[in-house]
N, CA, C and O atoms as a GROMACS GRO file, in nm:
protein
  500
    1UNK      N    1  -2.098   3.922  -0.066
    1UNK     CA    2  -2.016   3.928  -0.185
    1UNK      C    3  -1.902   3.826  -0.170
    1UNK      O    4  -1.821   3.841  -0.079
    2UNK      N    5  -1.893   3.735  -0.246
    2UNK     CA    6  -1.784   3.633  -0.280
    2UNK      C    7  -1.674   3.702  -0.246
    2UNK      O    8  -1.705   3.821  -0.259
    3UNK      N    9  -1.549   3.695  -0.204
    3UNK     CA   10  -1.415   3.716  -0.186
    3UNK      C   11  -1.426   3.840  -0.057
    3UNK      O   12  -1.326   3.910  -0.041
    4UNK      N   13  -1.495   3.854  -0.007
    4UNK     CA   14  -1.495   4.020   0.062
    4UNK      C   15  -1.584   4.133   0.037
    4UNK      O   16  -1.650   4.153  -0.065
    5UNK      N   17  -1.580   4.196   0.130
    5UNK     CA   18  -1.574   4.338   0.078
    5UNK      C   19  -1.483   4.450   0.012
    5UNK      O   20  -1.371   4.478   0.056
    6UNK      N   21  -1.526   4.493  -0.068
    6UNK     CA   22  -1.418   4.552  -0.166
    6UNK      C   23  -1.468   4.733  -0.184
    6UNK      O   24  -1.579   4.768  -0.224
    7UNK      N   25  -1.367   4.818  -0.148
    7UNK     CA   26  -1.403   4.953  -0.128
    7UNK      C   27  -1.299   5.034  -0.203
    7UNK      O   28  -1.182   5.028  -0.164
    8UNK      N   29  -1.343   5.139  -0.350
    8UNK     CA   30  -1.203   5.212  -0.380
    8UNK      C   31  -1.171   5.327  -0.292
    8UNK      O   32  -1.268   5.399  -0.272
    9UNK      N   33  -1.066   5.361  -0.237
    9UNK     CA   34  -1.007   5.443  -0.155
    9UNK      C   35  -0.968   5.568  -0.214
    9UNK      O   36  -0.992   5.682  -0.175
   10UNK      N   37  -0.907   5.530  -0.309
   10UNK     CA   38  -0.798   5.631  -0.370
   10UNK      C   39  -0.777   5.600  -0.514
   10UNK      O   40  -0.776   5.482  -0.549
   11UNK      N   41  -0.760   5.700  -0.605
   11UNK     CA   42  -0.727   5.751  -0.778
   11UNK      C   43  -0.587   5.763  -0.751
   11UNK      O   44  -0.568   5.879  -0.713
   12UNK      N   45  -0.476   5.696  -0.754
   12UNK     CA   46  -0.329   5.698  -0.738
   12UNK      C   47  -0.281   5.822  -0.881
   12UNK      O   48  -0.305   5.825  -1.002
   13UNK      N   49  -0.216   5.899  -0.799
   13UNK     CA   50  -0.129   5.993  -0.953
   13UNK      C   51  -0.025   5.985  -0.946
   13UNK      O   52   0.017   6.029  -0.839
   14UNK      N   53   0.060   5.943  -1.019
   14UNK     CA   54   0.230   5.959  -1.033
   14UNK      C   55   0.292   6.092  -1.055
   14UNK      O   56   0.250   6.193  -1.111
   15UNK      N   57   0.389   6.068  -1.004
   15UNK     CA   58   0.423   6.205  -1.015
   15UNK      C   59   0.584   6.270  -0.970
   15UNK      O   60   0.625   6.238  -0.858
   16UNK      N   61   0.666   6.353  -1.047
   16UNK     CA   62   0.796   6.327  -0.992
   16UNK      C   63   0.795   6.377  -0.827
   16UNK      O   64   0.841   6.299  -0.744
   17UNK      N   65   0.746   6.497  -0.788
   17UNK     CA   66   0.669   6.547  -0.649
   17UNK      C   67   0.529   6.569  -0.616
   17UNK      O   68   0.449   6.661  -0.631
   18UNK      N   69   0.528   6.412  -0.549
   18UNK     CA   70   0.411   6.393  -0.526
   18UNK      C   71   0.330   6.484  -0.396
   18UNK      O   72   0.209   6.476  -0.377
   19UNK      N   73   0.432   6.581  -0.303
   19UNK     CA   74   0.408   6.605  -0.223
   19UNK      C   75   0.354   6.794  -0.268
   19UNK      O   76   0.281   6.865  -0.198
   20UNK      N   77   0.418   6.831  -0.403
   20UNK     CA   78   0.388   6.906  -0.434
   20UNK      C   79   0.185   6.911  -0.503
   20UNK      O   80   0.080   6.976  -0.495
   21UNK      N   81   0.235   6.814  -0.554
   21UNK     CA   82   0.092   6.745  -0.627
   21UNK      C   83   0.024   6.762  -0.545
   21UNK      O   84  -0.046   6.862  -0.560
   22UNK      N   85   0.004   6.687  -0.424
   22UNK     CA   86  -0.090   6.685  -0.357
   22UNK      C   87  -0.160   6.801  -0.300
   22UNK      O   88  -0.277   6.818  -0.269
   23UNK      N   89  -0.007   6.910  -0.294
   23UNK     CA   90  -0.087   7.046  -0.229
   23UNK      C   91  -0.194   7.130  -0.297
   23UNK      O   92  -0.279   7.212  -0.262
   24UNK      N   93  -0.145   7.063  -0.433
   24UNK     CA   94  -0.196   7.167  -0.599
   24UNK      C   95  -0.349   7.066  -0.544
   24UNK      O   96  -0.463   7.102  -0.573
   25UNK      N   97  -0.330   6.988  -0.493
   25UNK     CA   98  -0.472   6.988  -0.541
   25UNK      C   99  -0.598   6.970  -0.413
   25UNK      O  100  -0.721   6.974  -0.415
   26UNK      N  101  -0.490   6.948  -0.303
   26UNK     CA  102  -0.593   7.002  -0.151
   26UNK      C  103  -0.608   7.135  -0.166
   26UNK      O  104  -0.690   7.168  -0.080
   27UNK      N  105  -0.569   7.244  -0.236
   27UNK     CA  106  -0.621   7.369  -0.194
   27UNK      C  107  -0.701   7.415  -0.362
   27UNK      O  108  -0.724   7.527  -0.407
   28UNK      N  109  -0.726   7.283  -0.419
   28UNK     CA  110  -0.809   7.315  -0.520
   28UNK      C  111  -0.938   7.297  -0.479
   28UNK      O  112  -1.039   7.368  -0.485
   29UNK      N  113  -0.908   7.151  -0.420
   29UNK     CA  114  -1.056   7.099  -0.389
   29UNK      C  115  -1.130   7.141  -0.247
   29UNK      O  116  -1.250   7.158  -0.226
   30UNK      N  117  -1.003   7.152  -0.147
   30UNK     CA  118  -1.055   7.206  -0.013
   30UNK      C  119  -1.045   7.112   0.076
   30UNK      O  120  -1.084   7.118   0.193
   31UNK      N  121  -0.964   6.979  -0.005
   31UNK     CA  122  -0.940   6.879   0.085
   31UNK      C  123  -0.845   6.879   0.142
   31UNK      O  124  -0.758   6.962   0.116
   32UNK      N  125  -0.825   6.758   0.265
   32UNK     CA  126  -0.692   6.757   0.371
   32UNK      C  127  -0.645   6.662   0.314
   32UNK      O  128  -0.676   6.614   0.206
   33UNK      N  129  -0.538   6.620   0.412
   33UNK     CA  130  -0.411   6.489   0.399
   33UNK      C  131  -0.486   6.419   0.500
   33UNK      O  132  -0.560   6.456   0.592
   34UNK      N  133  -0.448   6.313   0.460
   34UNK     CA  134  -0.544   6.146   0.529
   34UNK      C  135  -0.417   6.140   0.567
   34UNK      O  136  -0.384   6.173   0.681
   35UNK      N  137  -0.322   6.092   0.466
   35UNK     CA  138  -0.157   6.017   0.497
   35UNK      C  139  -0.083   6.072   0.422
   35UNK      O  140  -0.112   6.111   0.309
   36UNK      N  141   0.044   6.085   0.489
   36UNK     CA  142   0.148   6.171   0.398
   36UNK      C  143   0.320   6.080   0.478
   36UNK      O  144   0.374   6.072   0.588
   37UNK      N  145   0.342   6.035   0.348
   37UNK     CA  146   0.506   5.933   0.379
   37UNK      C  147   0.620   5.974   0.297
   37UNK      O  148   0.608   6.017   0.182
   38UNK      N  149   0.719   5.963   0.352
   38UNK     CA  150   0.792   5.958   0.200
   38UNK      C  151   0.768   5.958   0.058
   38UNK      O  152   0.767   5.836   0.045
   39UNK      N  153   0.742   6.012  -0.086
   39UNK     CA  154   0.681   5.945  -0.183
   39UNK      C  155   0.556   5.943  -0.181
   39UNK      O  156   0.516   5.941  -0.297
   40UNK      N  157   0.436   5.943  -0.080
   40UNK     CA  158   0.329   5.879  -0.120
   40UNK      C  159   0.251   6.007   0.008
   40UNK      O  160   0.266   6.004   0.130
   41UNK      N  161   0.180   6.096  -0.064
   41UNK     CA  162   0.030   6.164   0.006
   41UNK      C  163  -0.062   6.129  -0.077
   41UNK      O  164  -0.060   6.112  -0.199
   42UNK      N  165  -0.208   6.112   0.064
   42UNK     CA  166  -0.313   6.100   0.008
   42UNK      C  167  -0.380   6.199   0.085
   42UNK      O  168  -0.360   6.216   0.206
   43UNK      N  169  -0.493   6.294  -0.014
   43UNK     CA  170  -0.590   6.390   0.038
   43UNK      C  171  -0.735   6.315   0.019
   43UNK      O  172  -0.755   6.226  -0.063
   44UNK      N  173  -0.824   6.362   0.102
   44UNK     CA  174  -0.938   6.361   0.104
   44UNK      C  175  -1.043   6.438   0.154
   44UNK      O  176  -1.017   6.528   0.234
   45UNK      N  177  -1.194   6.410   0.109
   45UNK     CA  178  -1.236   6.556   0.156
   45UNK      C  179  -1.316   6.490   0.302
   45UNK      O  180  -1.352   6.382   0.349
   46UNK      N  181  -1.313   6.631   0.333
   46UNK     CA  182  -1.350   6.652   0.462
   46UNK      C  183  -1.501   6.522   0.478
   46UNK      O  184  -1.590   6.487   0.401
   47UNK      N  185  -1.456   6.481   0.645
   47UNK     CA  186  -1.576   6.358   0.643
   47UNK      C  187  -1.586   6.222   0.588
   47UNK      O  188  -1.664   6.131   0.613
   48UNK      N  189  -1.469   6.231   0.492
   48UNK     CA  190  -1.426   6.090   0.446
   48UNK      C  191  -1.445   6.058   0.334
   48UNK      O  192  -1.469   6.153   0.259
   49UNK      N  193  -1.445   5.934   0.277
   49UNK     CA  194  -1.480   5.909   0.107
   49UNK      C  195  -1.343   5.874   0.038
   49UNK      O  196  -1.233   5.899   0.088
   50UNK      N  197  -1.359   5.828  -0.054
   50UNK     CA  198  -1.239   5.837  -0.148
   50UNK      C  199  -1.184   5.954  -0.221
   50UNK      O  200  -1.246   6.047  -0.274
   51UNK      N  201  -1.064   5.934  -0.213
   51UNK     CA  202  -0.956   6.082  -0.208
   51UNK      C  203  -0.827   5.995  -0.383
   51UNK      O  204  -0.815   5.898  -0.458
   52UNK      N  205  -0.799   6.062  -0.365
   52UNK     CA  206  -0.666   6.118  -0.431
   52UNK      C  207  -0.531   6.071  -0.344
   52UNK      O  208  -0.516   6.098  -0.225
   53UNK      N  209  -0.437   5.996  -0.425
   53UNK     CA  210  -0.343   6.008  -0.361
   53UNK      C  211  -0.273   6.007  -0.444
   53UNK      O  212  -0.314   5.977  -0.556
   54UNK      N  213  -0.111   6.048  -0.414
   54UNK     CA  214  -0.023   6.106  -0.535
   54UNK      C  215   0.103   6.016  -0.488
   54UNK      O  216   0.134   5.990  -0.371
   55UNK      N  217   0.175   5.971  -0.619
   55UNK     CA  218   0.305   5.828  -0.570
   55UNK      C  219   0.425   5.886  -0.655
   55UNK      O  220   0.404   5.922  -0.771
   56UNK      N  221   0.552   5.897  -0.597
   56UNK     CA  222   0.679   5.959  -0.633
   56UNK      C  223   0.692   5.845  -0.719
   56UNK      O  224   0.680   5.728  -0.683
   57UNK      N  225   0.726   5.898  -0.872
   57UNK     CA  226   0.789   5.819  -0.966
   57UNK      C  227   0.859   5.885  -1.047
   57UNK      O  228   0.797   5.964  -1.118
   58UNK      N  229   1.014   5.875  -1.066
   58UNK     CA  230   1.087   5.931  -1.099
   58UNK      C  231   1.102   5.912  -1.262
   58UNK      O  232   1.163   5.997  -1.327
   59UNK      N  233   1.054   5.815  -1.316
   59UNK     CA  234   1.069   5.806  -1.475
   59UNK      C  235   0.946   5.871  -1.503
   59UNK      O  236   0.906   5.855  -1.619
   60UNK      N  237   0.856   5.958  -1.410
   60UNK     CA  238   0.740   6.017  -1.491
   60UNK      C  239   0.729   6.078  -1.572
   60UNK      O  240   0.761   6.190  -1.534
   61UNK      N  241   0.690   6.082  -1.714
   61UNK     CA  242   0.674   6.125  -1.837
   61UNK      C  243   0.521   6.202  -1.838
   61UNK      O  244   0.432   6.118  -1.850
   62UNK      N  245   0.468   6.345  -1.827
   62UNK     CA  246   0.340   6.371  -1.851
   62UNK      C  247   0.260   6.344  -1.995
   62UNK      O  248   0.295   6.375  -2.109
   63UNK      N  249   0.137   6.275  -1.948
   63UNK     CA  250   0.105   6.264  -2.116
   63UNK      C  251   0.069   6.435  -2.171
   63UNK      O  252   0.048   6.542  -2.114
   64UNK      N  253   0.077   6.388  -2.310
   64UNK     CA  254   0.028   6.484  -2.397
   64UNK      C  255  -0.125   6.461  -2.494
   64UNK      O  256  -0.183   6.372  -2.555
   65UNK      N  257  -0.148   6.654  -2.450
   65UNK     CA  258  -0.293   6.631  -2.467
   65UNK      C  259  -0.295   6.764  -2.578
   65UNK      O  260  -0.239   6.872  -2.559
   66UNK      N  261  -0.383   6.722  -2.709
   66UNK     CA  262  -0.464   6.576  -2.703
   66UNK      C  263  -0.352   6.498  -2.721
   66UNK      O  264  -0.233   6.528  -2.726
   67UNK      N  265  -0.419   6.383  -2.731
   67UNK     CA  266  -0.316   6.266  -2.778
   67UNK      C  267  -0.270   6.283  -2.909
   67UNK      O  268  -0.319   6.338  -3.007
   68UNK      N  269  -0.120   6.200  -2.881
   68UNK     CA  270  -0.062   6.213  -3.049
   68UNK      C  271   0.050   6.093  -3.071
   68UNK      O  272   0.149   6.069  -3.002
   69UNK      N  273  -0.002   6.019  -3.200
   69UNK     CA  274   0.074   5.886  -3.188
   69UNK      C  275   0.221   5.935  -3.158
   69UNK      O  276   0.279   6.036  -3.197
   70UNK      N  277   0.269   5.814  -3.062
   70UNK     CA  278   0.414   5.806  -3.094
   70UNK      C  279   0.444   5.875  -2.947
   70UNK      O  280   0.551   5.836  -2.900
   71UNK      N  281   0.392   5.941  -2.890
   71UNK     CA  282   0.370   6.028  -2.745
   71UNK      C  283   0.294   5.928  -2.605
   71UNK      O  284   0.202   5.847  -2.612
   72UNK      N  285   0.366   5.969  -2.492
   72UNK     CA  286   0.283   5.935  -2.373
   72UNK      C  287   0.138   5.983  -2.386
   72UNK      O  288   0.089   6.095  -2.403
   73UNK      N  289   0.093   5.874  -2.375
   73UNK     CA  290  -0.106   5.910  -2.386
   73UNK      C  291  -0.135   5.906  -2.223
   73UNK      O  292  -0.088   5.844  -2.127
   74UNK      N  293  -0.227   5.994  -2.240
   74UNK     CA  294  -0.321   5.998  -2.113
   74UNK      C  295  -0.385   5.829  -2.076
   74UNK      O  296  -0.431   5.754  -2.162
   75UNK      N  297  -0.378   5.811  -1.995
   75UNK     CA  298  -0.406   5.664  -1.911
   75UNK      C  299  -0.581   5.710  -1.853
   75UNK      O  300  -0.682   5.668  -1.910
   76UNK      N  301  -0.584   5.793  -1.743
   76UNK     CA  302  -0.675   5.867  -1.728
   76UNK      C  303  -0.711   6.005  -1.689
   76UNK      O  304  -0.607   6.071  -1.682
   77UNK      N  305  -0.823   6.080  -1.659
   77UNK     CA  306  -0.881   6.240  -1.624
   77UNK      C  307  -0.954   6.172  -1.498
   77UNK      O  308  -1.015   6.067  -1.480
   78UNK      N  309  -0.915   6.302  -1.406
   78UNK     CA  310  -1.024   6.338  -1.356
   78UNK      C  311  -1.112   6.420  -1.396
   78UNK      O  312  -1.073   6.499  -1.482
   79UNK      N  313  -1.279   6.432  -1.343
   79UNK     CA  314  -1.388   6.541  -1.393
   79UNK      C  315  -1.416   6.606  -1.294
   79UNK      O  316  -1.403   6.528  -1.199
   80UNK      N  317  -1.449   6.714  -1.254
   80UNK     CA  318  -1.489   6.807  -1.156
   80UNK      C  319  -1.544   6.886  -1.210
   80UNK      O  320  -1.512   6.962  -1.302
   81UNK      N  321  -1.681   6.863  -1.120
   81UNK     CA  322  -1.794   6.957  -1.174
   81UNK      C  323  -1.781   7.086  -1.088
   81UNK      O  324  -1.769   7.096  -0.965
   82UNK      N  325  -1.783   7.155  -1.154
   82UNK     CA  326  -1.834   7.352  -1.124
   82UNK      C  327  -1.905   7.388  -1.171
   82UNK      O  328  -1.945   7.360  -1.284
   83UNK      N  329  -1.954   7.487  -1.076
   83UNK     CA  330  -2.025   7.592  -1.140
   83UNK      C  331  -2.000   7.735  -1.232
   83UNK      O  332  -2.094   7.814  -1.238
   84UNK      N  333  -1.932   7.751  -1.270
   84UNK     CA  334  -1.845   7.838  -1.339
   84UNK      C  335  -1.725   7.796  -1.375
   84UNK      O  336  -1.629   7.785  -1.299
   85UNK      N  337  -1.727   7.766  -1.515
   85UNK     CA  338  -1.623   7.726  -1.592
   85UNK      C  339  -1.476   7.854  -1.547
   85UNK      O  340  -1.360   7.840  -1.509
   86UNK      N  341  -1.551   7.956  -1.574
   86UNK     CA  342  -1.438   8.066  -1.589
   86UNK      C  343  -1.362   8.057  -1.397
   86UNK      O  344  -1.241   8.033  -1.403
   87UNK      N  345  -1.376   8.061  -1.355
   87UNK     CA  346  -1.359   8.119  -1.196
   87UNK      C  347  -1.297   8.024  -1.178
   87UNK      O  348  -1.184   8.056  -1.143
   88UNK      N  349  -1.320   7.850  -1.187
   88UNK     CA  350  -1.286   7.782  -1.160
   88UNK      C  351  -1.106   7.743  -1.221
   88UNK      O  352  -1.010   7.690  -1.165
   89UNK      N  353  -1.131   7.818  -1.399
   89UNK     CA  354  -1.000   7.785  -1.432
   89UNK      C  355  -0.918   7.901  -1.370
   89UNK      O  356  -0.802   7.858  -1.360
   90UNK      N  357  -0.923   8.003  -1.334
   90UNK     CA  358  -0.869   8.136  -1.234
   90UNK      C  359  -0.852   8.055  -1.165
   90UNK      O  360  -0.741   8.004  -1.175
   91UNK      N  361  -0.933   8.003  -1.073
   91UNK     CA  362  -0.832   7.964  -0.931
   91UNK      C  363  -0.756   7.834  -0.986
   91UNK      O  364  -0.657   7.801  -0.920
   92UNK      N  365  -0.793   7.747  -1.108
   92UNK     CA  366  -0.615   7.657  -1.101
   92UNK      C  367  -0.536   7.697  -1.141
   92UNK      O  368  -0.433   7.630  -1.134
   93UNK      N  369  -0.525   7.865  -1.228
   93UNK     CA  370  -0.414   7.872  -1.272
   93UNK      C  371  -0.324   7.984  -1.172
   93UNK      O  372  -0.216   8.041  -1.190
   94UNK      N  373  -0.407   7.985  -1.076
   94UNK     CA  374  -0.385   8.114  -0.930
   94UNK      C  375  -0.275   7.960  -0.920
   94UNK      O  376  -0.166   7.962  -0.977
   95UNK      N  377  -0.315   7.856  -0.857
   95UNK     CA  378  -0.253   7.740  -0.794
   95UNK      C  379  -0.159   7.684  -0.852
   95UNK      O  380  -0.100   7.607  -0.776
   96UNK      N  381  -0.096   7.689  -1.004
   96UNK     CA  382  -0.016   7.663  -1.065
   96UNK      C  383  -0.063   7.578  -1.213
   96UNK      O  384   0.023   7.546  -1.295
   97UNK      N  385  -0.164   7.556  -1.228
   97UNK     CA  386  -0.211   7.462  -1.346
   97UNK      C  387  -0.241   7.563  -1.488
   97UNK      O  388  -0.275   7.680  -1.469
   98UNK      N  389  -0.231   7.528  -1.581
   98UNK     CA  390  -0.192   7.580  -1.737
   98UNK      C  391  -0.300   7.508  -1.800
   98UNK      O  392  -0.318   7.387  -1.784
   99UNK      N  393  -0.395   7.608  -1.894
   99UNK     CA  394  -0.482   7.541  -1.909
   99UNK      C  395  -0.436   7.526  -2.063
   99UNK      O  396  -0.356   7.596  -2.125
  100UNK      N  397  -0.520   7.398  -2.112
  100UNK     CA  398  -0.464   7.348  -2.213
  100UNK      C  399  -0.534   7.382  -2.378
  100UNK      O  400  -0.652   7.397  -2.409
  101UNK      N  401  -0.428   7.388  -2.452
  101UNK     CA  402  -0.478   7.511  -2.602
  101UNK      C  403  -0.578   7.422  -2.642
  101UNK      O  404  -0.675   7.480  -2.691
  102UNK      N  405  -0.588   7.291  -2.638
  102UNK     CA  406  -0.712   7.238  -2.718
  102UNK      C  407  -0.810   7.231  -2.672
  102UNK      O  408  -0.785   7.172  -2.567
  103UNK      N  409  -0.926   7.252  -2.675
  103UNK     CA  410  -1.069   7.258  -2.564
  103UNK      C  411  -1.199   7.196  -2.654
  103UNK      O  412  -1.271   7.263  -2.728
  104UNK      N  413  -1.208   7.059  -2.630
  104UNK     CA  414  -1.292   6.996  -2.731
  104UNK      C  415  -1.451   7.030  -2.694
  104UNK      O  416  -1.520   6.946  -2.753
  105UNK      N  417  -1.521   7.108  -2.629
  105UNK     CA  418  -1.636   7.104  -2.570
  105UNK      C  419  -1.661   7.233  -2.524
  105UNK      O  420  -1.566   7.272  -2.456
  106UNK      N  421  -1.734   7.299  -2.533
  106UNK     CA  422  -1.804   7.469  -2.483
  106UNK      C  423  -1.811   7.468  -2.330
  106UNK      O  424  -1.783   7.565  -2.260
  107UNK      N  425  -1.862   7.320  -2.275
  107UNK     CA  426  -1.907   7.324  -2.106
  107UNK      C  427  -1.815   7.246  -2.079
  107UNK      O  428  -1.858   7.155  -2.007
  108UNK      N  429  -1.677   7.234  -2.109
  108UNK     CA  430  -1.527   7.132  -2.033
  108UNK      C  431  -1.410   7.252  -2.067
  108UNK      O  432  -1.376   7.336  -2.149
  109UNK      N  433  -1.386   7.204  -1.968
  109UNK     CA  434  -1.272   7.273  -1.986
  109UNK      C  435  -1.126   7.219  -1.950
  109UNK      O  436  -1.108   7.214  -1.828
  110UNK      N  437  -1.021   7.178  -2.025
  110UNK     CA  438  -0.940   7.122  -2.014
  110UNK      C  439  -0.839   7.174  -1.961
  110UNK      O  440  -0.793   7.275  -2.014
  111UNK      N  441  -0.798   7.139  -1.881
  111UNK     CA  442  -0.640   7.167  -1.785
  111UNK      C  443  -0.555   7.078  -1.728
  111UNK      O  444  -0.591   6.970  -1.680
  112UNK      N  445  -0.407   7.132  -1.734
  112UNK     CA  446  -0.285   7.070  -1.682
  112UNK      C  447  -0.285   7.078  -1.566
  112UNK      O  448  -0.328   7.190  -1.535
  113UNK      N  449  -0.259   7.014  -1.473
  113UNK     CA  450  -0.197   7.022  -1.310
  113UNK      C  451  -0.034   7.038  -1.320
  113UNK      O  452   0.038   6.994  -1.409
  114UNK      N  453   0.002   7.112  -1.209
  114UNK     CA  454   0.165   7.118  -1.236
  114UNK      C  455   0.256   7.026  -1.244
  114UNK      O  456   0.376   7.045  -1.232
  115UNK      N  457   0.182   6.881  -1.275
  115UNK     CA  458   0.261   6.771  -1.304
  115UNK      C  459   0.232   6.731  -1.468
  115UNK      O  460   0.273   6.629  -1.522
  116UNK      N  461   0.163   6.822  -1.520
  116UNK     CA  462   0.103   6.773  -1.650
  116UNK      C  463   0.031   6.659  -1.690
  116UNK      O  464   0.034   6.600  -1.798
  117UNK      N  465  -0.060   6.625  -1.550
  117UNK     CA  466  -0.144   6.542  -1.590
  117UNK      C  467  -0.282   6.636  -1.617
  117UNK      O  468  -0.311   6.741  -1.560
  118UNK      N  469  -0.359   6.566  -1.719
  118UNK     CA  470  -0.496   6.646  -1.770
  118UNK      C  471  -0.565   6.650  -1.736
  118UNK      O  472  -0.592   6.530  -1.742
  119UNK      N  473  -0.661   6.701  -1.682
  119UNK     CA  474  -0.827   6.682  -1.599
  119UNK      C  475  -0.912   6.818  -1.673
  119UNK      O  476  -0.870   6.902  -1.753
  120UNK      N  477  -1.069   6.799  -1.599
  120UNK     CA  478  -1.157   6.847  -1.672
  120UNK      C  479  -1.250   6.886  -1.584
  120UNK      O  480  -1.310   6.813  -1.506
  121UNK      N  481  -1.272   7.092  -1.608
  121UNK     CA  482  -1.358   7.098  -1.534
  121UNK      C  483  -1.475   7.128  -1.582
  121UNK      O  484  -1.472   7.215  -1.669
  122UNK      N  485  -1.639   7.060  -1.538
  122UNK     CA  486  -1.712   7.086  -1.650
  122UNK      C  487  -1.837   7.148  -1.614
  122UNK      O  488  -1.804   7.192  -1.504
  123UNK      N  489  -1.948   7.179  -1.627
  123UNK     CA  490  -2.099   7.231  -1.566
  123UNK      C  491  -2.224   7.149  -1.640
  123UNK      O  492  -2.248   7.131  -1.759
  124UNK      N  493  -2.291   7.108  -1.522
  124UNK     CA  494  -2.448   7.058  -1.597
  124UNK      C  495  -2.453   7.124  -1.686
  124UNK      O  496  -2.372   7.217  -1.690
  125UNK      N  497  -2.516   7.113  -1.759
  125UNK     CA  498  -2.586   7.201  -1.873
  125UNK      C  499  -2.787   7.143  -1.883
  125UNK      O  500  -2.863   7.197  -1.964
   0.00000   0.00000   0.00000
């Protein structure tokens, strides 16, 4: 490959506590801390792969979902597949996450993380 090898590591999330973030979501997924600094943890799951890492930013604004002109828009989601829609939103809202009033889809299910960023948990069908 021309220029290198090139590998993504990490989905960066902003966040005013990133260290909080990160916990909300190693004991969602079951993953550990790779690196944890001032400002900046990254989790990943067990055995390696690309992880999650969460970056202290103090002007963080959460978007609003759905979107609505004139408002911070969502940039991006994560998707996480489950097997049970229901169980799965129990344990994020055991962990601190609020699931969100609009739900565009029967097999997604939309939720806040305690930073108010949006993600989606969904099932084959």
């Amino acid at each position: 490959m021309a220029g290198g090898r090139m590998q993504l590591t990490s989905t960066v999330l902003n966040a005013p506590e990133p260290e909080r973030l990160a916990g909300f979501y190693q004991r969602l997924l079951g993953w550990e801390t790779v690196v944890e600094e001032p400002g900046w943890v990254r989790i990943g799951p067990p055995g390696g792969g690309a992880g999650l890492a969460f970056q202290s930013e103090d002007s963080y604004v959460p978007p609003v979902w759905p979107a609505t002109p004139g408002e911070q828009q969502m940039m991006m989601h994560l998707d996480i597949e489950v097997d049970d829609l229901d169980a799965a939103e129990q344990r994020a809202r055991a962990l601190g996450a609020t699931v969100a009033p609009h739900q565009p889809q029967p097999d997604v299910r939309v939720v806040l993380d305690p930073a108010g960023h949006p993600f989606c948990f969904w099932v084959r069908t």
